[in-house]
N, C-alpha and C positions, 0 to 999 in steps of 0.2 A: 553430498552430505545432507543426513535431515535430522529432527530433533531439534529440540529446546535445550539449550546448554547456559547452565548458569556461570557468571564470570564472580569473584572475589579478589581485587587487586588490593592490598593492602600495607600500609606502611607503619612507624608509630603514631605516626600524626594523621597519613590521611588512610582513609578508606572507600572502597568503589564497589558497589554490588547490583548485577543485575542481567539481565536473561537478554539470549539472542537466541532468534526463533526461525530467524530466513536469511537467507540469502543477501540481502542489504538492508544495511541500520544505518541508520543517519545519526550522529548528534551534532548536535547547533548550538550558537548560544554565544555571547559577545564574549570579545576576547576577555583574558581572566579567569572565566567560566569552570575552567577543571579541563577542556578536553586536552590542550596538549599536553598537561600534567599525567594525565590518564596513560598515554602513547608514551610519553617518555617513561615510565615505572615500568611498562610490559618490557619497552626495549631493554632498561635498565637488567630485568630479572632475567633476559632472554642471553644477556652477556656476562652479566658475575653471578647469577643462582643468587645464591643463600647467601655470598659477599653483599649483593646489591643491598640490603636490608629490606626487598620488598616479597614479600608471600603473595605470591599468583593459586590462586586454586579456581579450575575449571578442568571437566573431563576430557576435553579434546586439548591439543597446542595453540597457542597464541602468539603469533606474531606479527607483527611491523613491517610493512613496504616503504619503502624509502623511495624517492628520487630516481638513485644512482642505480644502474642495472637493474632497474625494476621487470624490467619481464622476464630476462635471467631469474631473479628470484622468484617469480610469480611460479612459474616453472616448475619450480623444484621444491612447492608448495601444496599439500594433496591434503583435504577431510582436518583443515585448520579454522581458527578464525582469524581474519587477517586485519591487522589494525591500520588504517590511514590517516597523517594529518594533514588539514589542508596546507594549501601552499606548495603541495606537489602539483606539475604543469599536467602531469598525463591523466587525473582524474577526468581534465573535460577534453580526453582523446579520443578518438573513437576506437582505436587501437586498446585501451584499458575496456571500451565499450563491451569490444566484442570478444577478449578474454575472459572477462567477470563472466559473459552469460554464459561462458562454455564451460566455469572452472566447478568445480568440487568440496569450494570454500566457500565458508561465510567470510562477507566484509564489513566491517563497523569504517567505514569514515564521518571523520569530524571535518566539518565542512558549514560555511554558511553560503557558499554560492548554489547555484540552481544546477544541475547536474542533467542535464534533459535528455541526455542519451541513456539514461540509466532509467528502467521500471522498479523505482521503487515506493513503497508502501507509505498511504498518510499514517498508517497505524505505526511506522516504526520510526517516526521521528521523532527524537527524545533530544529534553532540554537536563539542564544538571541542575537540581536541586539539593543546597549544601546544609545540613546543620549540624555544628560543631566540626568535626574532623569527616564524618560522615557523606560521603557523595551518593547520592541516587538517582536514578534514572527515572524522569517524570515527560508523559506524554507531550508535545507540545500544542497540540490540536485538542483540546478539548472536544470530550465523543458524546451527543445524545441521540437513539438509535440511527447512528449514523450521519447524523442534518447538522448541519452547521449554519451559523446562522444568527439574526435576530429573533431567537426563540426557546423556549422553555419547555420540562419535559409537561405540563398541562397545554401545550397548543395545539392546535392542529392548523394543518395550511393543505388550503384551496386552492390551487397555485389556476393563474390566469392564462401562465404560457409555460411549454417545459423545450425544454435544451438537454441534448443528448449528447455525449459524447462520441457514442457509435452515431454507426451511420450503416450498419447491416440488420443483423437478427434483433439486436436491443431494441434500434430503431424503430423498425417495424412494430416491434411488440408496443412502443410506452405511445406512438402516434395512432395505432389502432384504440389502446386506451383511451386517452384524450381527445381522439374523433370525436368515441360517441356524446362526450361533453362537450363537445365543441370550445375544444382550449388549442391551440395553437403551439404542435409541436413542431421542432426544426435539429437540424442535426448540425452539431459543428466541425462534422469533418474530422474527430479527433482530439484529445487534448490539449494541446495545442493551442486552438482555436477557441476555446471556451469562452478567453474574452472580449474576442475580439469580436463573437457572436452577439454577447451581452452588449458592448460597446453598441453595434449597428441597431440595439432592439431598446434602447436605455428607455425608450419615451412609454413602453410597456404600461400600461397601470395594475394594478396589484400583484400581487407573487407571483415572482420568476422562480419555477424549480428549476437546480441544475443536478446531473445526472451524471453521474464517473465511475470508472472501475477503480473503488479507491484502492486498489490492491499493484496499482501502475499509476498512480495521479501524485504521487509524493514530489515530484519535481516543480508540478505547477504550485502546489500546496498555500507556498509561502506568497506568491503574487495572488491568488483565490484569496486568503485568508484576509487580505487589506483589503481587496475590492468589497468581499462580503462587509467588511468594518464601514465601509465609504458608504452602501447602497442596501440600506437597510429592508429593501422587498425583493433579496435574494437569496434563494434558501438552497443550502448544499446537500443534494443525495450523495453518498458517494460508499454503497456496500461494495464486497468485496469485487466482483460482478455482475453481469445481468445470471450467466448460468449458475455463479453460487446461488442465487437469488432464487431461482426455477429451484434448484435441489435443496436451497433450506427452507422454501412455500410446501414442500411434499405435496404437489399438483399433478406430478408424473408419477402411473400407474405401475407398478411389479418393480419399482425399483428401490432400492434403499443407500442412502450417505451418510447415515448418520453420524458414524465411527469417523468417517473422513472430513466431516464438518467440524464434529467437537476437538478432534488433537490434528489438524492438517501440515503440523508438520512435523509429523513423525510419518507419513506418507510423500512428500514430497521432496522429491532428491535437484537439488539447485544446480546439479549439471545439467538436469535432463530441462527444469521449467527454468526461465528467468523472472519470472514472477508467480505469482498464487492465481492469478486471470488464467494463465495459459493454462497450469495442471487442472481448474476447475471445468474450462470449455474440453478441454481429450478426457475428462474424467466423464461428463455430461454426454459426449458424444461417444462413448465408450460405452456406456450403459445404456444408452438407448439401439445401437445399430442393429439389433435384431429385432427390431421390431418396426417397419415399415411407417407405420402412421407417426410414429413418434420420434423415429433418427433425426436426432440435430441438425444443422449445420450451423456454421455464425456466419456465411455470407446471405444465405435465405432461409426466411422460418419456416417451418411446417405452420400449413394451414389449424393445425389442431392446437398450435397454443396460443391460438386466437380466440380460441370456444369460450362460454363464458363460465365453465369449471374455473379455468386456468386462468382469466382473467380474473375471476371473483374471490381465486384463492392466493393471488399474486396482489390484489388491493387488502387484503385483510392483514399478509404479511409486512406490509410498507406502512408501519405505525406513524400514525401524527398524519398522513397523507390523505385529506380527502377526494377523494374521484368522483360519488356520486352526490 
């Protein structure tokens, strides 16, 4: 499945409108909120129609996993959007894990717990903002080119130490950056690990950048977003990832993404990527293999995007970030 698909759930009194774009949506938000209002109205129209009193408009199907024979139903579910409320056991399965990446549907679950088997996006975690009858989907992460943080769109940060997520090609790249400053990069093994890195480095003095594929960091999100609130000299990088990063610096020679950067998901089919990191690194290494100096890999970099073209064109793209 790919595309932008806008949803309109609509009742006399309530209404809900708003765009799903990938593969997993997250909404959150204390109980009350609207979401299992949201789920019950899809299911409501999914069983009486035009009885239900509630108008569904969206171009693809929309339905509800329940509990009860849920892979049964999963199953016999193809180029849907699938609606989840929490409180179902098999969300934190691994069993749901390894279905979701394989399936053909988008999923919206409502959920406030942390979901760690699942790569999804800080960009798609939305809270519900109400006025009047009127429900809307409002990001929950507040976004300034990407940094999270104690900081405003006039700062810049000179960060003292940086922390990677990666620990292959990224790695390489932001610690050869930071060598030549002599700033102290380290890699935490993964997401995962993020805090437990910050934790062993707390006694740091001035800015800690952190470093994420936000486009697979959605799970940590909610634990990052309090530690940032706690420790005010740590600043959150978190673009889509390192290779979107390389093809939207346009540092790499005869090749173009343009089209695939502006609308990416009207190119990317959620059977084939489980997130927007994976379609960007086979898109990345896909466009470079014929050409020898410059073929990707993400376990070792090519010595060439070490040069200081590509590093000079990769600090210029990284706003608010100063390096030299």
């Amino acid at each position: 499945m790919k595309g932008a698909h806008r949803v309109i759930v609509e009742t006399k009194k309530i209404k809900y409108d708003f765009v799903i774009k990938r593969n997993i949506t997250i909404f959150t938000g204390d109980s009350g909120s609207g979401k299992t209002v949201l789920i019950d109205l899809i299911r409501e129209n999914r069983r009486y129609g035009f009885d239900s009193g509630v108008s569904l408009f969206c171009d693809c199907d929309c339905r509800v996993l329940d509990n009860e024979d849920w892979e049964y139903q999963l199953e016999n579910m193809s180029k849907s959007i699938i609606f989840i409320d929490e409180g179902n056991r098999f969300l934190t399965s691994k069993r749901f894990a390894e279905l979701l990446q394989k399936s053909d549907n988008y999923f919206v679950i409502a959920t406030r717990e942390k979901l760690s088997m699942l790569p999804y996006s800080i960009n798609e975690i939305y809270g519900f903002r109400k006025s009047g009858k009127f429900h809307e989907t409002k990001k929950k992460y507040n976004e300034i080119y990407h940094l999270y943080g104690e900081i405003s769109e006039t700062d810049y940060i000179a960060p003292s130490m940086v922390i990677t997520e990666d620990s292959n090609s990224g790695y390489e790249f932001f610690f050869e950056l930071s060598d030549k400053k002599n700033i102290k990069c380290i890699s935490a093994k993964g997401k995962s690990g993020i805090i437990k890195c910050l934790m062993d480095n707390k006694e740091t003095t001035g800015k800690t950048l952190v470093i994420v594929d936000g486009a697979a960091f959605g799970s940590e999100m909610k634990d990052m977003s309090e530690y940032l609130s706690a420790k005010k000299n740590v600043i959150l990088y978190a673009p889509e990832s390192f290779e979107w990063m390389l093809l939207s610096a346009d540092v790499i020679p005869n090749i173009s993404a343009k089209r695939y950067l502006q609308e990416p998901e009207n190119y990317i089919d959620s059977r084939d990527y489980a997130s927007w990191e994976q379609y960007f690194a086979r898109l990345l290494i896909d466009k470079t293999k014929e050409d020898y100096i410059w073929s990707y890999s993400k376990r070792k970099l090519p010595i060439v995007y070490l040069s200081a073209k590509v590093l000079n064109g990769m600090k210029k793209f990284m706003k608010l970030i100063i390096w030299d």
